[in-house]
C-alpha positions as CSV (number, residue, x, y, z in Angstrom):
1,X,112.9,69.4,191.9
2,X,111.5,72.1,189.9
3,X,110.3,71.4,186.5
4,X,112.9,71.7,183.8
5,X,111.7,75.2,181.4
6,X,112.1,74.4,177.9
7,X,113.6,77.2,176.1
8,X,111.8,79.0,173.5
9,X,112.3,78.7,169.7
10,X,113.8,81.2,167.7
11,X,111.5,82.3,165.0
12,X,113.0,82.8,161.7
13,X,113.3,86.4,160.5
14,X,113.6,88.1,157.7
15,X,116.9,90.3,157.1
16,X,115.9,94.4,157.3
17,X,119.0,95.6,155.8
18,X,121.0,94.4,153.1
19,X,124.8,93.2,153.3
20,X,127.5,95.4,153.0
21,X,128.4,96.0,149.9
22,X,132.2,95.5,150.7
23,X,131.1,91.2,151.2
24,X,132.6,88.6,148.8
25,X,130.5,86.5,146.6
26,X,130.7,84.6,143.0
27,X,129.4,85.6,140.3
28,X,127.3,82.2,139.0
29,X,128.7,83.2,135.4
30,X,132.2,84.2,135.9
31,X,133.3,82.1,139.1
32,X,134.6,86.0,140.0
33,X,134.8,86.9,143.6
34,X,133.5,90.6,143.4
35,X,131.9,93.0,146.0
36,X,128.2,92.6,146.4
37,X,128.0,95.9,145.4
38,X,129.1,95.1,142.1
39,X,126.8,92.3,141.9
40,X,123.0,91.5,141.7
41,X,121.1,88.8,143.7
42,X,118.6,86.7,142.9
43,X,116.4,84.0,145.1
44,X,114.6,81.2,144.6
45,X,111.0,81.3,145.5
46,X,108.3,78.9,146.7
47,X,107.4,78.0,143.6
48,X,111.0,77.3,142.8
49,X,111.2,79.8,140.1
50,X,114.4,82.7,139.9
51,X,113.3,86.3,140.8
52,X,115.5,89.2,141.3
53,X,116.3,90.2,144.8
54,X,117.1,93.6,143.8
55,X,117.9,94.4,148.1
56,X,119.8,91.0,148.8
57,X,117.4,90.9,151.7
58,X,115.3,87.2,151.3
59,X,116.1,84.6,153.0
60,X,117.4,81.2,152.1
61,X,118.8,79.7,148.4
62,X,120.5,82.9,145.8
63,X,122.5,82.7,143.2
64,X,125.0,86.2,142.7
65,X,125.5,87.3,139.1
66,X,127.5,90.7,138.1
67,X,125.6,93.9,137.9
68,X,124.9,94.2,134.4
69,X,122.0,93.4,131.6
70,X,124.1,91.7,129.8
71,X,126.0,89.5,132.4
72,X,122.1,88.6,133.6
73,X,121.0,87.5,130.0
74,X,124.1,85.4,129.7
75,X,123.9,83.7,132.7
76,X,120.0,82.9,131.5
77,X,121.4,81.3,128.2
78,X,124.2,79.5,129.7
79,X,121.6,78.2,132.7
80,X,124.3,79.4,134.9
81,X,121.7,79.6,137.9
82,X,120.7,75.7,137.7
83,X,124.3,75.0,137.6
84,X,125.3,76.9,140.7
85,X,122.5,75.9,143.0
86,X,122.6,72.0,141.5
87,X,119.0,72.0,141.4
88,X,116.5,72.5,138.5
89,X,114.4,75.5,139.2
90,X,112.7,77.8,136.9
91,X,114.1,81.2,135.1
92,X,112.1,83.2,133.0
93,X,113.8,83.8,129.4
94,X,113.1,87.7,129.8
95,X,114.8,87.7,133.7
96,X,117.2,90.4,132.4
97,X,114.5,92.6,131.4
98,X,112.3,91.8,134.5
99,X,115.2,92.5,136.6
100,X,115.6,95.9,135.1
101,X,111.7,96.6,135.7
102,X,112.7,95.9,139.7
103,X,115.6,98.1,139.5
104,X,113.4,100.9,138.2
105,X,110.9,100.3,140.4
106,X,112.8,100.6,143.3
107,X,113.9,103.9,142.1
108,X,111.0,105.5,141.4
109,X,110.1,104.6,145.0
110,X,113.1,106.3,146.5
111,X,112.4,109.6,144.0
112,X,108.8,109.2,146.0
113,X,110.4,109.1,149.4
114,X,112.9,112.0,148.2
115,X,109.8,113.9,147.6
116,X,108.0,113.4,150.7
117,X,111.1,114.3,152.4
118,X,111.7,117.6,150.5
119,X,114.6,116.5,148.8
120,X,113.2,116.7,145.2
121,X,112.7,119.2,143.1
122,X,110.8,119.0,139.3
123,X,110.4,121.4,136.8
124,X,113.1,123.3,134.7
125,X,113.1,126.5,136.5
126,X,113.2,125.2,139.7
127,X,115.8,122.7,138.7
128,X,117.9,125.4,136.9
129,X,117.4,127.2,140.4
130,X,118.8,124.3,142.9
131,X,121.8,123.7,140.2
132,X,123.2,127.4,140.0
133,X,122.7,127.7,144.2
134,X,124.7,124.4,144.8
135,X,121.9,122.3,146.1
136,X,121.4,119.7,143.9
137,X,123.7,115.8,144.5
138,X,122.0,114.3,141.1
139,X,120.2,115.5,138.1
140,X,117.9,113.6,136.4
141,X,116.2,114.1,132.8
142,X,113.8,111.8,131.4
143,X,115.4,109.4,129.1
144,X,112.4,110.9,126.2
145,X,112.8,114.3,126.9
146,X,113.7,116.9,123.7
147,X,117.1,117.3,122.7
148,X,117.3,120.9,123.4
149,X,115.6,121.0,127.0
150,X,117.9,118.2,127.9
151,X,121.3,120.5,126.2
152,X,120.2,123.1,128.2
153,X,119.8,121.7,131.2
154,X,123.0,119.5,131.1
155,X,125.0,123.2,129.9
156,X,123.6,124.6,133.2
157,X,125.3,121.5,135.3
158,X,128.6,121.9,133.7
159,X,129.0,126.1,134.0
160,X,127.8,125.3,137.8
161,X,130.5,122.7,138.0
162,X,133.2,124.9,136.6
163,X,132.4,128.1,138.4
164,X,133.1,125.9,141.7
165,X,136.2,124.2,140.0
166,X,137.3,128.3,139.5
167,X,136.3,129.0,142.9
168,X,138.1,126.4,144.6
169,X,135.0,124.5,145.7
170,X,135.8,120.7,146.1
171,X,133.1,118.2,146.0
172,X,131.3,115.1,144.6
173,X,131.1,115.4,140.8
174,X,127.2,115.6,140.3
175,X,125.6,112.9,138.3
176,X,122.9,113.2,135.3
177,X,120.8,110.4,134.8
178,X,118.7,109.6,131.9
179,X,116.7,106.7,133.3
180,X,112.9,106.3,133.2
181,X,110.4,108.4,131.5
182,X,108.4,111.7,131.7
183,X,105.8,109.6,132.3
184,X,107.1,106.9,134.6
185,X,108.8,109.9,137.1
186,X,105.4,111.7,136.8
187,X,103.4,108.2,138.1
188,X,105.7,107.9,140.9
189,X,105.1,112.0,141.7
190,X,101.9,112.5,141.6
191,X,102.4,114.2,138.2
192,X,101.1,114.3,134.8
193,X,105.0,114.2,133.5
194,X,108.5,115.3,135.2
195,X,111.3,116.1,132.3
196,X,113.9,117.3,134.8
197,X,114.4,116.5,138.6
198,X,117.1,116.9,140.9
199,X,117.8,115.4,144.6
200,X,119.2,117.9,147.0
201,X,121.2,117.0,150.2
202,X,119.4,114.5,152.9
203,X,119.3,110.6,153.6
204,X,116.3,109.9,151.3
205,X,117.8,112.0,148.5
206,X,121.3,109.9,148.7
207,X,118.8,106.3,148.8
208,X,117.7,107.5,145.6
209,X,121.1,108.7,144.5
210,X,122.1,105.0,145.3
211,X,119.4,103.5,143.3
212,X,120.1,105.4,140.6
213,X,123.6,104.5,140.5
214,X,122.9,101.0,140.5
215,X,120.3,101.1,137.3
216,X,123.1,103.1,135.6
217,X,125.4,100.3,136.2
218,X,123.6,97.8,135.6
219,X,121.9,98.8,132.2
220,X,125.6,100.3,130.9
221,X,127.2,96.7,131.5
């Protein structure tokens, strides 16, 4: 008789996408069942401590608290995270202002890969340009930009958006952000500061478009 092959161990993987955001989980502070998209995770790591998992993606213990600055802080105060994983672990007092940080940092990362992918564009005139042709899914102006360069800009979206609405064009209403910096979009550009940007149409451009969404959301709530 043959020896007997012993089958060969699994070894344990990390996730490389992130659940669908149409799964149910609890919100540690409410007890609400919600859509993960409407929610934020956050893991426990080896040191025991709570840090955002801005992706959903790490493995093992997370507790699920609703997209929102707010709801995050709360859930700090009322040591909702100790109380849904029934273990004592560490949070840090400011995890509602860390887990923005994360947020932002993943988008400036997708504006990179937007960039790369020739799905960005900076700089007023050719931002003006991309608007009035069509091109542009999201604008972005940098949350310390001057009051009259930002006007202008957001009066360019809106007679682009009704000239299609008078056309009969149908379409995604096109969002303007006002989330990072001059200087935090011109790090993650290569330049010395961005005031204006816009994503045109393509996969990387509608990661970032994503992203931003999701900072939106969760400094707004």
């Amino acid at each position: 008789m043959s020896p007997r092959k012993e089958r060969p161990h699994k070894r344990a993987t990390f996730r490389s996408v992130p659940r669908p955001d149409d799964q149910m989980r609890e919100c540690a502070l409410t007890r609400e069942k919600k859509p993960v998209g409407a929610l934020i995770r956050f893991a426990v790591g080896p040191d025991e401590g709570i840090v955002p998992d801005t992706d959903a993606k790490a493995e093992g213990r997370g507790v699920w608290v609703t997209l929102g600055e707010k709801a995050v802080a709360e859930a700090v105060r009322k040591k909702a995270f100790t109380k849904s994983l029934k273990a004592q672990v560490s949070v840090p007092a400011d995890l509602a202002g860390l887990t923005r940080q994360r947020l932002e940092q993943r988008l400036l990362a997708a504006l990179g890969m937007a960039k790369k992918a020739g799905q960005l564009v900076t700089g007023g005139t050719r931002v003006k340009a991309a608007v009035e042709a069509g091109d542009v899914i999201a604008l972005l102006t940098a949350s310390d930009a001057a009051n009259d360069g930002r006007d202008k800009m957001a009066g360019t979206l809106r007679g682009w958006q009704r000239a299609a609405a008078e056309a009969g064009i149908e379409g995604p209403t096109v969002p303007h952000f006002e989330l990072l910096s001059a200087e935090q979009m011109g790090l993650a550009l290569g330049q010395e500061n961005v005031i204006h940007a816009a994503l045109a149409k393509g996969a990387a451009a509608q990661s970032a478009l994503a992203r931003a969404e999701r900072l939106a959301r969760y400094i707004e709530n």
